[in-house]
N, C-alpha and C positions, 0 to 999 in steps of 0.2 A: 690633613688633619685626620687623626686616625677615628673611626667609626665607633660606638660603642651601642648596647641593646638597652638604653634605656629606654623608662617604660614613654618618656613623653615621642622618642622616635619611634618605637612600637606605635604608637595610637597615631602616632601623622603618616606612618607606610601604609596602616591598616584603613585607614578613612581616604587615601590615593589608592589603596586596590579594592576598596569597595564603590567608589569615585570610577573608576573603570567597568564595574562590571556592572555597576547601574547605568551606564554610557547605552540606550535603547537600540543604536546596531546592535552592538553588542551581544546584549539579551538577546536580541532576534537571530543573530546569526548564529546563536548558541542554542536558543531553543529548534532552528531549523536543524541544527546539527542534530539534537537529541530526536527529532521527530524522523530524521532521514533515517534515523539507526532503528529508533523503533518498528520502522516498516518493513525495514530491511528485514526484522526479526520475524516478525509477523507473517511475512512471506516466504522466510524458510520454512516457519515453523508447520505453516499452511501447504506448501506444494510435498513439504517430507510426510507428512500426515498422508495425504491426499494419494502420493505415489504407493507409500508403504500396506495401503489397502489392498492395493491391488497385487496379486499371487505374482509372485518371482519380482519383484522390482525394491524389494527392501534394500537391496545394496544403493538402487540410483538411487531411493531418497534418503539415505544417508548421504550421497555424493551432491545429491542437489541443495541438501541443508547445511553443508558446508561451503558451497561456494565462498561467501560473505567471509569466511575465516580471516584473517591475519598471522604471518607465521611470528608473528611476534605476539600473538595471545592479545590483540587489541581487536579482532574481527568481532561477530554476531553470528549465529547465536549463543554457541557456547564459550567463547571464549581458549578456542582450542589452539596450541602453535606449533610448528612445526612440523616434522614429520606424524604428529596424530592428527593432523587434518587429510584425509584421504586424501589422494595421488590424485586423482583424478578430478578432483577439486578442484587441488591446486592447480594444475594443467586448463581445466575450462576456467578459472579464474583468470589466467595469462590471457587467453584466447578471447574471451569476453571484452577485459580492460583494454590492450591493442584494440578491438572493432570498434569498441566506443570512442578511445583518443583519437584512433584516428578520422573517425567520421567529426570529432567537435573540434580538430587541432585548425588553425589560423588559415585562412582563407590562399598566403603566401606561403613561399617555402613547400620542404620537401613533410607530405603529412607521414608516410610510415617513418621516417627516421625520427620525428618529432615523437613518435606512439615507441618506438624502441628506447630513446630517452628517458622518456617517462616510466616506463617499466624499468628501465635499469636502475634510477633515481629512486625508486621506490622498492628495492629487494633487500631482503632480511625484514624487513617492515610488514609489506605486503604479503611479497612474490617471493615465492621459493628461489632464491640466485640460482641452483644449478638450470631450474627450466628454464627461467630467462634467458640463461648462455645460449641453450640447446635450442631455446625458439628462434632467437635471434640468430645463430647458426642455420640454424630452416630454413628462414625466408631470405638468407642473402644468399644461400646455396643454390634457392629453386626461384631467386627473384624473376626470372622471365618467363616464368609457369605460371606466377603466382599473378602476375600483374596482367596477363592475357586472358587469366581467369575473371580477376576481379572488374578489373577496369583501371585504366588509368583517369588522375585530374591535369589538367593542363601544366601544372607544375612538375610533374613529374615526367614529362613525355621528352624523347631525344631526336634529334635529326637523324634521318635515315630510318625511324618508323614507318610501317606501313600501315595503313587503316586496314583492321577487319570488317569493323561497319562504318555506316555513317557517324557522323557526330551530329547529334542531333540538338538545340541550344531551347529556348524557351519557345513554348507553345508550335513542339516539334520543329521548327526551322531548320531544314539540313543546312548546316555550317560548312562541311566539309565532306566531301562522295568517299563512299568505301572507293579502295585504292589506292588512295592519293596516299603520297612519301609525305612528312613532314619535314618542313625548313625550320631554320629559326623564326625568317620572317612568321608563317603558320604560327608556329608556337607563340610567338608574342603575342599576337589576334589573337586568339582562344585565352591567354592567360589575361589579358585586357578585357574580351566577352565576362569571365568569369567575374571579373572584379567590380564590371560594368553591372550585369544583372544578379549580383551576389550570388550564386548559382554554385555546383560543382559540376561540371561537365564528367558524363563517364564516355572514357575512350578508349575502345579494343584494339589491340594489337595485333598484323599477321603474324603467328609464329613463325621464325627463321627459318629456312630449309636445313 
């Protein structure tokens, strides 16, 4: 049956999408929304103040008041997109979102590949796509630099690892002595420990000879 605008379907779409937005998640997840933005603002507006006082640093707090941008002109605080959001923004923006997905991504599975989705998921929107490519290029070029640096979580560790340091689990416990190789069996223990005491374990790597 074909659709038409009259005014009685007008008044019963209208009383179903106000019927929704009266819906009190709703409101609250909306007003969380507007509140998360708001501070967002506030706190650019606050640390670009704050930097630009100080002699020679007017460029960082233009780069620090951008962070929050969107290259799609949906960021805070001014609403700026694309390449007039400073470079270097844009760059600590990538660098920032990565460190936080991956510190809040799921307890299983592999968390930087899950923080690399996410970023990719979200370019032209967010994320400048060319830095994306170029980060994402970074960290699979220099991944065993990068992960001896940081630490490894039980998920992401291979056989034939060797410990830098100990592994150390809750209320210090060494789990595991610097030195020791990793098996699968190992690996299964430590990703069981993890899941056991909701934890992330961090574990160093010998670098290769």
């Amino acid at each position: 049956m074909p659709l038409s605008a009259s005014p009685g379907r007008t008044r019963v779409a209208r009383l179903y999408y106000r019927t929704g937005r009266a819906d009190p998640l709703i409101q609250e997840a909306q007003t969380a929304q507007r509140r998360e933005r708001q501070l967002k603002t506030r706190a650019a507006h606050h640390g670009a103040r704050l930097l630009a006082s100080i002699p020679g640093l007017k460029e960082v707090a233009t780069t620090v008041e951008s962070i929050d941008e969107n290259m799609d002109g949906s960021g805070v605080p001014r609403h700026v997109s694309g390449s007039n959001i400073p470079l270097l923004s844009r760059i600590l923006r990538i660098i920032r979102d990565f460190d936080l997905t991956h510190r809040q991504a799921p307890m299983s599975g592999n968390r930087r590949k899950y923080a690399c989705v996410r970023l990719q998921s979200q370019t032209h929107s967010r994320y400048d796509p060319d830095l994306v490519q170029r980060f994402i290029r970074y960290l699979n070029d220099h991944l065993y630099e990068l992960e001896h640096c940081a630490g490894l979580s039980a998920d992401e560790l291979l056989p034939g690892q060797v410990l830098q340091q100990a592994i150390l689990g809750s209320n210090d416990t060494v789990l595991l002595q610097a030195g020791q190789s990793l098996t699968e069996p190992l690996i299964a223990r430590l990703r069981r420990y993890e899941k056991k005491h909701n934890l992330r374990l961090i574990v160093f790597i010998r670098p290769q000879d």
